[in-house]
C-alpha positions in Angstrom: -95.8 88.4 2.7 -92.8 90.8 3.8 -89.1 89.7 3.5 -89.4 89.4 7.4 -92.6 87.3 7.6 -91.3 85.1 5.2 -88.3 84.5 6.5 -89.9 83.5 10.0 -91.7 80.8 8.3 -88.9 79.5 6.8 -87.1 79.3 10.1 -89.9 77.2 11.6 -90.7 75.1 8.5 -87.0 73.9 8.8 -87.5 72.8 12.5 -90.6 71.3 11.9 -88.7 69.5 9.0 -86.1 68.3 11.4 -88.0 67.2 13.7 -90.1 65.3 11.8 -87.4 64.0 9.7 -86.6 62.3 13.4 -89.7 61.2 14.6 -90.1 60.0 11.0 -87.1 57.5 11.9 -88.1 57.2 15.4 -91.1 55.2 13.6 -89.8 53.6 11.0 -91.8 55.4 8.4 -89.4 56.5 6.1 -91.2 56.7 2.8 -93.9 58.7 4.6 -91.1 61.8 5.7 -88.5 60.9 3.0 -89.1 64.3 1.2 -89.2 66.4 4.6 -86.1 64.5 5.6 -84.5 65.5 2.1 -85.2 68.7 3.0 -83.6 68.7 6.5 -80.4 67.1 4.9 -80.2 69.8 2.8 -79.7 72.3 5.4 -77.0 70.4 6.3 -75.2 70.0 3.1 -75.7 73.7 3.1 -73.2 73.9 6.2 -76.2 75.1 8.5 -78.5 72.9 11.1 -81.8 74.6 10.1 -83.2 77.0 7.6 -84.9 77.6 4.4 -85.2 79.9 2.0 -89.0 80.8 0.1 -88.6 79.7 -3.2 -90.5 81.7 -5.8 -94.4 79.9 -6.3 -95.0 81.6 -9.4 -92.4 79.9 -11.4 -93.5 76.2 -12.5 -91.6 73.4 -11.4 -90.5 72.3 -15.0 -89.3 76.0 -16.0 -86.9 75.9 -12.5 -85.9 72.0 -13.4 -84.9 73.5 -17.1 -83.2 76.6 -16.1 -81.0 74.4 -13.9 -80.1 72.0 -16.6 -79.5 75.6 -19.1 -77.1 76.9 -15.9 -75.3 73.4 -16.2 -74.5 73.4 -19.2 -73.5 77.3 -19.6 -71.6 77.9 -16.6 -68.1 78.5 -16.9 -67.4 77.7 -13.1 -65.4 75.1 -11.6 -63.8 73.9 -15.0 -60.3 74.5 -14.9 -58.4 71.6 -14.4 -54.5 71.6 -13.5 -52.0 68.6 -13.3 -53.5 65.8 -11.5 -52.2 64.0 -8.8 -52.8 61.9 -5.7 -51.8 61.4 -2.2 -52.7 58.6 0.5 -53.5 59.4 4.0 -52.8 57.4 7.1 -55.5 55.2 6.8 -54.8 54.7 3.3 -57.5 57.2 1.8 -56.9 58.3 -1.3 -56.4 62.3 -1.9 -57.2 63.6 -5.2 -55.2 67.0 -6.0 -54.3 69.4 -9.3 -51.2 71.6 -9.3 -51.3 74.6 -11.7 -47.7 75.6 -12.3 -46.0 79.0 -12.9 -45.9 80.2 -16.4 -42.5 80.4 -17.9 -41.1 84.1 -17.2 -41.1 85.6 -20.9 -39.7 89.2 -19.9 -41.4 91.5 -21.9 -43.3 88.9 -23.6 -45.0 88.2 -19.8 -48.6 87.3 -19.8 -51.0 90.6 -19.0 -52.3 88.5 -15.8 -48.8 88.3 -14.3 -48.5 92.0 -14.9 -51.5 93.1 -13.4 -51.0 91.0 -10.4 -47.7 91.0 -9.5 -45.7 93.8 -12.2 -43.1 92.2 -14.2 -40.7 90.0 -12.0 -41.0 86.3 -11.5 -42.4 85.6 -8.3 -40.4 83.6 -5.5 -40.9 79.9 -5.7 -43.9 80.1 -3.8 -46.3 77.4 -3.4 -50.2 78.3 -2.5 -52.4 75.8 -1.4 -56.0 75.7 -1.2 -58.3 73.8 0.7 -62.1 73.4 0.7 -64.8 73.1 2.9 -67.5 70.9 4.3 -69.5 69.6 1.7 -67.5 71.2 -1.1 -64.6 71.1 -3.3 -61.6 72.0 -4.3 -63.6 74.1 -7.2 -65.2 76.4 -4.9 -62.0 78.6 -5.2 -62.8 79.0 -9.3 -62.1 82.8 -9.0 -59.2 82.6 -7.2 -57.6 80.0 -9.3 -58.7 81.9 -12.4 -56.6 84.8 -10.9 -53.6 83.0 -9.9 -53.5 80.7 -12.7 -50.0 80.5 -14.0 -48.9 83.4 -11.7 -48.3 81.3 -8.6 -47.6 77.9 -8.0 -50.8 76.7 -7.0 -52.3 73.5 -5.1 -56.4 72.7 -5.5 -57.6 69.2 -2.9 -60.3 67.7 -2.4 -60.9 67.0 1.2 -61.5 62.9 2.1 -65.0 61.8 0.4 -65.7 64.8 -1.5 -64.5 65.6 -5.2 -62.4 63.3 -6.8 -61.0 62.1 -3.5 -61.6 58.5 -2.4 -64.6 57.6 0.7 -62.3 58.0 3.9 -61.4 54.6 4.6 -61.1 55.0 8.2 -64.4 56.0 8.7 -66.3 53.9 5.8 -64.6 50.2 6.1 -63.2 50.9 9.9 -66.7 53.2 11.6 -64.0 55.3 13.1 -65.3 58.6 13.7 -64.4 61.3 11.7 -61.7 64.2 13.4 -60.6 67.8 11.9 -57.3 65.9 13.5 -57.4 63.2 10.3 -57.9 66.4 8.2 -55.0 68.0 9.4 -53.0 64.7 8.8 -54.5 64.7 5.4 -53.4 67.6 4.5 -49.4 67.2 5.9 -49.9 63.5 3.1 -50.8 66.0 0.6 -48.4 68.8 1.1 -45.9 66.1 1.1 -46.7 65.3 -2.2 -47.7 68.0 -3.9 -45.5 70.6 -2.1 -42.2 68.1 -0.9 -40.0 71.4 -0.6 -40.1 75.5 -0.5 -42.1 77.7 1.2 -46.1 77.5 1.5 -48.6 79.8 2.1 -52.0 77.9 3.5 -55.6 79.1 2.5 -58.2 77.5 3.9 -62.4 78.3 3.8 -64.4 76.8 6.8 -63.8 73.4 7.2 -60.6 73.9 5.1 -59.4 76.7 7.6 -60.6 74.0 10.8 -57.8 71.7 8.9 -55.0 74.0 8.6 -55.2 74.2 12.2 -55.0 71.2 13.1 -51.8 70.6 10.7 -50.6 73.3 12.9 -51.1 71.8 15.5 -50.0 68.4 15.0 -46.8 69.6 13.0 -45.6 72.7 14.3 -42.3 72.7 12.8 -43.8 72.5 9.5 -45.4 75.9 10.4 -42.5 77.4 11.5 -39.9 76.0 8.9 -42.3 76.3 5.7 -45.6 78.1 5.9 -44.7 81.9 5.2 -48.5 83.2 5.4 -51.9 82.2 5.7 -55.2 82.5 5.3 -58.5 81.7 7.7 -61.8 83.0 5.2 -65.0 81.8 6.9 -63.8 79.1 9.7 -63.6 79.4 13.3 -61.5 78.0 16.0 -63.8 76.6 17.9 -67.1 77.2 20.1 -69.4 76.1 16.6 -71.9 74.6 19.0 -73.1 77.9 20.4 -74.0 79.3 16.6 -77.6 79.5 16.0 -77.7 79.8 12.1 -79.9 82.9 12.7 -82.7 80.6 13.9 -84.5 81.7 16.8 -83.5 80.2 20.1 -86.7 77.9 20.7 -85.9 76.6 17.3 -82.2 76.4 17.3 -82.1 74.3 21.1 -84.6 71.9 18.7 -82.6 71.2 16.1 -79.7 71.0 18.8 -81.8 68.1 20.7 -83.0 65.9 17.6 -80.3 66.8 15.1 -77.4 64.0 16.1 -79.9 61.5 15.8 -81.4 62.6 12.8 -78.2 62.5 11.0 -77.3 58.8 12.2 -81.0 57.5 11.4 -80.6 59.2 7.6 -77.1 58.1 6.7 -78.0 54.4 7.5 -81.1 55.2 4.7 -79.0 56.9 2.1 -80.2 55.9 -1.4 -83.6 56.6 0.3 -82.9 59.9 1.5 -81.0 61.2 -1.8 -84.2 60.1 -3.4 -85.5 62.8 -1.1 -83.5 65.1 -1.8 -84.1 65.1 -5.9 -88.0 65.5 -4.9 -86.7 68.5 -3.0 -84.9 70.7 -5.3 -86.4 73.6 -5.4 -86.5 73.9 -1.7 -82.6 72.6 -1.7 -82.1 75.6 -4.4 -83.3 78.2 -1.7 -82.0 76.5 1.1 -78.0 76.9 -0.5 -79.1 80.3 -1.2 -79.8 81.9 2.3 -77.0 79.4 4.0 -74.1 80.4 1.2 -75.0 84.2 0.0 -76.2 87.1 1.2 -76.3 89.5 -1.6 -80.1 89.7 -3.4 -78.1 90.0 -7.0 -75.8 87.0 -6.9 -75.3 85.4 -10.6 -77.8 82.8 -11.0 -75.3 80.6 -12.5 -73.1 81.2 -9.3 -75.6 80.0 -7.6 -76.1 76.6 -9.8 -72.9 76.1 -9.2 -72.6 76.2 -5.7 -75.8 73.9 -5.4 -74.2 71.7 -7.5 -71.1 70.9 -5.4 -73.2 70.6 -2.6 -75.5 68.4 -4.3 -72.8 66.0 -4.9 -71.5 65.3 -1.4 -73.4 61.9 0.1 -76.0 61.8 2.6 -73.8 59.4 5.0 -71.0 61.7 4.5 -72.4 64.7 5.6 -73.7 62.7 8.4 -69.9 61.2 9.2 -68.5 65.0 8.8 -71.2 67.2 11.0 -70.2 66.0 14.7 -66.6 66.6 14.0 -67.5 70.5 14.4 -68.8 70.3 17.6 -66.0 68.6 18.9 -63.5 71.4 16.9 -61.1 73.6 18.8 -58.0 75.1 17.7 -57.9 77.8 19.6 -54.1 77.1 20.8 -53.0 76.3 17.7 -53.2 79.6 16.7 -50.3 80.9 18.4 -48.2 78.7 15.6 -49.4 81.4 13.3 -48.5 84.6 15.7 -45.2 85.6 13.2 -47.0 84.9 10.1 -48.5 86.9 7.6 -52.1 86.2 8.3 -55.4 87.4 6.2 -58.5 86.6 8.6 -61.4 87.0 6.1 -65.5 86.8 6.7 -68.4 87.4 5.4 -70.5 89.8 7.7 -73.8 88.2 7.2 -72.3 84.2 7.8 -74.4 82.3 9.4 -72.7 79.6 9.2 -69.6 80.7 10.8 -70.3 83.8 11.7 -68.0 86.7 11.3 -67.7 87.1 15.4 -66.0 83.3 14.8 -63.1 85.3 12.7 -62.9 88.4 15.0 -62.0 86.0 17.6 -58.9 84.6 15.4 -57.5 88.0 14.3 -57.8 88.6 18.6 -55.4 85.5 18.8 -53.2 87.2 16.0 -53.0 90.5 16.4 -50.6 91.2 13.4 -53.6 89.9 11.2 -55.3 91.7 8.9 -59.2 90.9 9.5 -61.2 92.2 6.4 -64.7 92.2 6.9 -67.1 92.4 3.5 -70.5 93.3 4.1 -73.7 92.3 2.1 -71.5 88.5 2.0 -72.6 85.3 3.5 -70.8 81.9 4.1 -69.5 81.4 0.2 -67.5 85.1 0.1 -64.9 83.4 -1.9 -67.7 83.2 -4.9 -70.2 85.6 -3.8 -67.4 88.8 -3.8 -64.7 87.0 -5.6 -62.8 90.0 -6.2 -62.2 91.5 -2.7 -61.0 88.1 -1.7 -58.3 87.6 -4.5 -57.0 91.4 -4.2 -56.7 90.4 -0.3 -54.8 87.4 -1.4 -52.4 88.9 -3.6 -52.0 91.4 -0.9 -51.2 88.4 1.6 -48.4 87.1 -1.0 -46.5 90.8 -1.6 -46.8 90.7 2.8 -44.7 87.0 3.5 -42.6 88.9 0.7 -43.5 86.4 -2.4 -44.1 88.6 -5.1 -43.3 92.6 -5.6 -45.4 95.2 -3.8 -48.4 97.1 -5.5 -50.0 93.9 -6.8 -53.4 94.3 -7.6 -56.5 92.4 -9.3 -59.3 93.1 -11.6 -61.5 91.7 -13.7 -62.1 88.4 -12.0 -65.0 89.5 -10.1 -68.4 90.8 -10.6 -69.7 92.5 -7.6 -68.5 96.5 -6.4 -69.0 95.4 -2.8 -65.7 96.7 -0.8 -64.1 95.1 2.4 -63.7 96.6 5.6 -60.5 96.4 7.1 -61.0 95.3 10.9 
């Protein structure tokens, strides 16, 4: 079967597992779709509405299930840990967070990190802080922090019901509906924690980037009185309804049609549908893979990693987070960011939030730099770690926080190179 051919059936196997996921709970007859609907929900959890990837047949089930458990256990990824703290929203949610500080400014003595990225001089009292998105956590910026680690006052969250952070009370013991508005107010409780004075620069990936715009646009003054650059990799500003996840249109107006109620019907049955989603695995693997990377050579233990966090968000909360998108636009509160350093960053092969999505942002802000990197997908930030963290120290030497000619090596391992829009 060619690439293309097997791609196609991919594409229909994931409608066909969508809708029968929903005619499944239509019926009543969950035990009879649970695996079909585990592998629908894993499409979402891969931030897409449909798709799947063709796993390899010729490897046994048992050799896949041990190399998993080998990738576990070897990976280096997502283990750094910084200072823990915690913040409460409005709704009384609790926020799990980790500050990595500067290191101490040794003069000569100066850590070869520091001088690589910035050259000898302390940087300005600069906080950075990260945020995640849907369905991951605040270690899905592992090369980044590696990078910045003791360089840069840094700031790693975990977005309401994911990581370490508590269930979102609002939505769990109230049934209120989940905004990117709650997200934005989340992030304004951690901030003022984590970040109670000096200037801020704001990175956010997908959902994360949907969630610095709507602190923007709920607190403007913050913008303009603290944030001195920012950075939008992989979100959008609105319009996510019209993306078809590179699904063909009979399939995509599908998945459009059954896919609200499919989501509802599962997170009511969500011991029943993880279950599902364990029997599913290997087709979970493949569907992370085509929704997150694009590259054919990505590190297999990259990969893990990023199926891992994924596999760790909740049924019923990817259920309680996937109509907020729909409902997303920011587009206005861009102009907050108009005389701001600002990195617009995507992957040219997203389909998740496709790279057209950014293009429109860096339109909105024409100071921006857009940097396009080809052969990426959704997950740039791990896929082509080291164009991303060379554009981010760029970003800081722009809003003026450390000295110019900053660069970064080392911390990825892919020779991809971005495309300056």
């Amino acid at each position: 079967m060619s690439e293309s051919s097997a791609e196609a059936v991919a594409d229909a196997a994931a409608a066909v597992a969508v809708v029968a996921s929903a005619t499944g709970a239509a019926s009543g007859s969950w035990r009879k779709v649970t695996g079909v609907a585990g592998a629908a929900i894993g499409v979402l959890a891969a931030g897409a509405a449909a798709g799947v990837a063709v796993e390899r047949m010729t490897v046994g089930r048992g050799m896949r299930r041990k190399a998993r458990l080998a990738l576990d256990s070897a990976g280096p990824y997502g283990t750094l840990r910084g200072t823990p703290g915690k913040a409460y929203a409005d709704d009384g949610t609790e926020l799990y967070y980790e500050v990595d500080e500067v290191e101490p400014d040794l003069g000569p003595a100066v850590s070869p990190r520091r001088r690589r990225l910035f050259g000898r001089k302390a940087p300005a009292p600069v906080t950075v802080v990260f945020s995640h998105g849907y369905c991951l956590n605040q270690d899905s910026w592992h090369f980044q922090r590696a990078a910045l680690r003791g360089v840069v006052r840094t700031v790693h969250w975990d977005q309401r019901s994911h990581g370490r952070s508590g269930r979102g009370v609002a939505q769990h013991e109230g049934g209120v509906g989940l905004t990117i508005d709650q997200l934005g107010r989340d992030l304004k409780a951690v901030l003022d924690a984590a970040v109670p004075e000096g200037p801020i620069v704001l990175v956010g990936h997908s959902m994360g980037g949907m969630t610095v715009m709507a602190l923007a646009a709920q607190y403007p003054e913050l913008i303009r009185g603290r944030v001195v650059a920012t950075a939008f990799v992989g979100t959008s500003s609105g319009r996510l309804g019209e993306v078809n996840f590179g699904l063909p249109v009979a399939g995509v107006n599908a998945v459009r049609r059954v896919l609200p109620g499919v989501l509802k019907a599962l997170g009511t049955q969500a011991a029943l549908v993880e279950k599902g989603r364990r029997v599913t695995a290997d087709l979970f693997a493949g569907i992370i893979k085509r929704y997150s990377f694009a590259s054919k050579d990505v590190d297999p233990a990259v990969e893990r990693f990023a199926e891992r966090m994924i596999e760790s968000t909740p049924i019923d909360v990817v259920a309680e987070f996937y109509p907020a998108f729909t409902d997303h636009d920011k587009t206005a509160a861009l102009a907050y960011f108009q005389n701001l350093p600002v990195l617009v960053l995507a992957g040219v092969q997203d389909l998740v939030t496709p790279s057209e999505h950014s293009e429109v942002i860096a339109d909105l802000l024409p100071d921006a730099e857009l940097v396009l990197v080809p052969d990426a997908g959704h997950l740039v930030m791990l896929e082509h770690p080291e164009v991303v963290t060379d554009r981010l120290a760029d970003l800081l030497t722009r809003a003026g926080a450390v000295p110019a000619g900053a660069t970064v090596s080392g911390y990825g391992s892919t020779s991809s190179t971005a495309q300056p829009g």
